[in-house]
C-alpha positions, 0 to 999 in steps of 0.5 A: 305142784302147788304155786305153780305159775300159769306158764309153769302149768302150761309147759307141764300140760304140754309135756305130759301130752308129748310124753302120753301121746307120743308119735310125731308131736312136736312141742312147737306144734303144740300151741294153746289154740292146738286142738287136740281131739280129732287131731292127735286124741281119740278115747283112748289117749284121752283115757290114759291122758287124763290118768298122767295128768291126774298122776303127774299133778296129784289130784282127782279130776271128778265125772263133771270136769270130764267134758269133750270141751276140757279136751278140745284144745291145749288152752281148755285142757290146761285152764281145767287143770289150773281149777284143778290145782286151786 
């Protein structure tokens, strides 16, 4: 996933999202100020979100990067994975 662009990022977070947590999401609700724990992310679909993601973009997230922040909204969760990939 390296050189991706930030939209491309972006697009592959949201998907990985729809495709984890399933349910009624729809892509259009799922804009960067979406806040996703307490409204489609309890521990458990944070758990195997953070798992697809790691699968899907290939690296590692450590026990720091592991924030309630990280998971707050679609914005915060992508910014952390643009760190990640850099």
């Amino acid at each position: 996933m390296e050189g991706c662009s930030d939209m491309d990022v972006l697009e592959n977070v949201i998907d990985v999202i729809i495709n984890t947590v399933g349910g009624d999401i729809k892509r259009e609700m799922l804009t960067e100020d979406f806040k996703l724990v307490g409204n489609i992310l309890d521990s458990m679909a944070v758990t195997n979100l953070i798992l697809t993601l790691e699968d899907h973009f290939g690296f590692m997230f450590d026990d720091d990067d592991l924030s309630a922040e990280a998971f707050e909204t679609v914005r915060t969760l992508t910014e952390l994975v643009r760190k990640k990939l850099n």
